[in-house]
Structure formats: structure tokens, C-alpha cells
ZAFI-852740 format. One line per 5 residues: number of its first residue (from 1); for each residue z, x negated, y of C-alpha. Coordinates in nm, 4 decimals, decimal comma, always signed. Layout:
// residues N
NUM> Z X Y | ...
//
This chain:
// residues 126
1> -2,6562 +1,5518 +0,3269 | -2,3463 +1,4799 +0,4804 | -2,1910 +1,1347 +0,3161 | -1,8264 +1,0546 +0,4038 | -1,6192 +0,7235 +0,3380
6> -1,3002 +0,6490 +0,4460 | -1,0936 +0,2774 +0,4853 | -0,8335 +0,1532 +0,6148 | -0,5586 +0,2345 +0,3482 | -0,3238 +0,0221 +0,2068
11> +0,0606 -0,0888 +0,1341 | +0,2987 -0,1431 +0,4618 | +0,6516 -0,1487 +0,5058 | +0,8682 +0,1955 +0,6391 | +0,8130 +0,2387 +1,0614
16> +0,4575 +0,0220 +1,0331 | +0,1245 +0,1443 +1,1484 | -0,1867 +0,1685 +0,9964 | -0,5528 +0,3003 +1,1377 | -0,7638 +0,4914 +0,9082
21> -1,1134 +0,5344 +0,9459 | -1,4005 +0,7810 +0,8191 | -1,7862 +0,6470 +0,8946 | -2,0028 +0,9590 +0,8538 | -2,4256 +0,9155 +0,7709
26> -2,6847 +1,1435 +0,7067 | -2,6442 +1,4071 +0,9953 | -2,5565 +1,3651 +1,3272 | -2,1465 +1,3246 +1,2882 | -2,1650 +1,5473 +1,6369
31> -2,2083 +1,8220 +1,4976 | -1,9529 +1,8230 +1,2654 | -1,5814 +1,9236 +1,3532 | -1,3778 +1,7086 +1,1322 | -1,0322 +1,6477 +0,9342
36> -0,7662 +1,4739 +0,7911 | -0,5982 +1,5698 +0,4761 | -0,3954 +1,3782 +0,2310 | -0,2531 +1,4692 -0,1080 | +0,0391 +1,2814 -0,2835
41> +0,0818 +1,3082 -0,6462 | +0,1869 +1,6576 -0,8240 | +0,1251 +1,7992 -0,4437 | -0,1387 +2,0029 -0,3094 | -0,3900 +1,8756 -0,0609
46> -0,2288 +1,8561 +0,2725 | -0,3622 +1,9314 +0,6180 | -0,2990 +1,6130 +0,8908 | -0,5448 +1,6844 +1,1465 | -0,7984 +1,8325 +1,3108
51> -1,0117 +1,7737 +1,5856 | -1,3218 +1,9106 +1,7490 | -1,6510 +1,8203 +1,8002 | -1,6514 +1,7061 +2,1117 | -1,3235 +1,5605 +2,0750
56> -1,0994 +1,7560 +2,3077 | -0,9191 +1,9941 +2,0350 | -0,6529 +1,8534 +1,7972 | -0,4259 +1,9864 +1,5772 | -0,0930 +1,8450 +1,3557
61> +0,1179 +1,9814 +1,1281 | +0,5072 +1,9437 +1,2758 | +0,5429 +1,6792 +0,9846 | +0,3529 +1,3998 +1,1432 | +0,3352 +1,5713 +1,4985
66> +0,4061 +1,2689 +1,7801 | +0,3485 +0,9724 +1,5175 | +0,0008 +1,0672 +1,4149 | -0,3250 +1,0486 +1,6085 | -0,6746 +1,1905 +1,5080
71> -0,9477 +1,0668 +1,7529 | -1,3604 +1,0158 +1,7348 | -1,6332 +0,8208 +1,8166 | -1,9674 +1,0381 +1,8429 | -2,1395 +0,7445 +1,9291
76> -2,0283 +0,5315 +1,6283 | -2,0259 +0,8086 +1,3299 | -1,6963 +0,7669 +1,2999 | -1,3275 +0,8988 +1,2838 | -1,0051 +0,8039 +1,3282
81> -0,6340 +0,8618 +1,2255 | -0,3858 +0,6302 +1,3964 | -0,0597 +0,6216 +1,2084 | +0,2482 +0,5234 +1,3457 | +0,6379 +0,5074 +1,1799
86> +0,5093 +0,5396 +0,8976 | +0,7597 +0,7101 +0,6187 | +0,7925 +0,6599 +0,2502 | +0,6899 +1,0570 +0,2607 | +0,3852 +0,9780 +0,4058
91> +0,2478 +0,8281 +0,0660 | -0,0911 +0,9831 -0,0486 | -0,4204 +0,9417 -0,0941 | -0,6225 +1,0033 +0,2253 | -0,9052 +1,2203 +0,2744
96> -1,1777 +1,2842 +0,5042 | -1,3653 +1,6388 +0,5735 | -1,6466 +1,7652 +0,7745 | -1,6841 +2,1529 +0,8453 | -1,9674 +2,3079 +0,8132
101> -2,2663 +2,2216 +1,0728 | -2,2311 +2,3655 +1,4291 | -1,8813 +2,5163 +1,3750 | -1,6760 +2,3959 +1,6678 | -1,3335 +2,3995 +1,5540
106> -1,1570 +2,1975 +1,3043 | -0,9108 +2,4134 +1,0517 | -0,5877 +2,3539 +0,8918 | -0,6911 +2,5122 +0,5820 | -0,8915 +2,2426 +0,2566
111> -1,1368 +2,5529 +0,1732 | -1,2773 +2,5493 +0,5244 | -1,4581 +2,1942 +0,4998 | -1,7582 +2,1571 +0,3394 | -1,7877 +1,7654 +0,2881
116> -1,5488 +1,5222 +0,1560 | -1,5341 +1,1431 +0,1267 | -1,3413 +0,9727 -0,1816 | -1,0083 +0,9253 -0,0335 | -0,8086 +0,5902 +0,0550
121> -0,4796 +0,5024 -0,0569 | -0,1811 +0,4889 +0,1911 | +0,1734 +0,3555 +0,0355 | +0,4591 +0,2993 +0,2543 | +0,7498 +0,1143 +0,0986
126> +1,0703 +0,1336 +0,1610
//
């Protein structure tokens, strides 16, 4: 069983940064290509990022394209988003998501993961 958790949330100030992490357990987090989504309220889930496997694929939406940053670490179980200039419209609750085992690619699309962790909170104030 794939477990996901995510930190790193919390309130900051308009044009602040903020890391997120995601610490995978149960399966070995290499095999899993992995996600970002977030989902502000009365919104649908939205994709953030992708990234590959191994690392070397990554996807944004144009949205947060140049201030956002997904990245791993195989050998720690864990991944990242790096969030920079942060905007008021960036607000949401955070998620998480692993794709299936063995697929390489990470998708833009919610219905192609098959794990989820709980979510963090991210609030920017203006």
C-alpha cells in the first residue's frame, strides 16, 4: 500500500515562498511517477505538476509556470514543490498523488493517480 503525507503548508504574505513536501512509505517511491494538485474552495481539483520517475520529466500548467518547481528525492521517499511569488490565487489545499506502479509518466489529469495523501493548507495573504 502506497501511504502519502504531505507538509509544509501554511500562511505567508503575497511574493513569499514556501516548500512543500510529500514523504511516500510502503513501496519503493521509485516506482511511482508522481503529482501535485491543489483545490481551492468551490473549485475543482487542479493539476500543478508532474514529474517522472526518474526525475527528468516535468510538467506545469501556464498558471504557475516559472514560479513553481516540482523536484524528487528517490533516495529519501520524498517529493517536492518549491513555490515562489506566491499569489493570493494560489490559495488551496495541497495534494499529493502517485500513479499507478511502473507507469513512467506523470499526467495532468486527477483520475490518472491512484494514491493520494490528505492535503496541506497553503494561504497567501494579501
Amino acid at each position: 500500500q502506497v501511504l502519502l503525507a504531505e507538509s509544509g503548508g501554511g500562511l505567508v504574505q503575497v511574493g513569499d515562498s514556501l516548500r512543500l513536501s510529500c514523504r511516500e512509505t510502503g513501496r519503493p517511491f521509485s516506482a511511482y511517477a508522481m503529482g501535485w494538485f491543489r483545490q481551492a474552495p468551490g473549485k475543482e481539483r487542479e493539476f500543478v505538476a508532474t514529474i517522472s520517475r526518474n526525475g527528468d520529466t516535468t510538467s506545469y500548467p501556464d498558471s504557475v509556470k516559472g514560479r513553481f518547481t516540482i523536484s524528487r528525492d528517490n533516495a529519501k521517499d520524498t517529493l517536492y514543490l518549491q513555490m515562489n511569488s506566491l499569489k493570493p490565487e494560489d490559495t488551496a489545499v495541497y495534494y499529493c498523488a502517485a500513479r499507478p506502479f511502473a507507469l513512467p509518466y506523470g499526467s495532468p489529469s486527477a483520475r490518472d493517480y491512484a494514491y493520494w495523501g490528505q492535503g496541506t493548507q497553503v494561504t497567501v495573504s494579501s
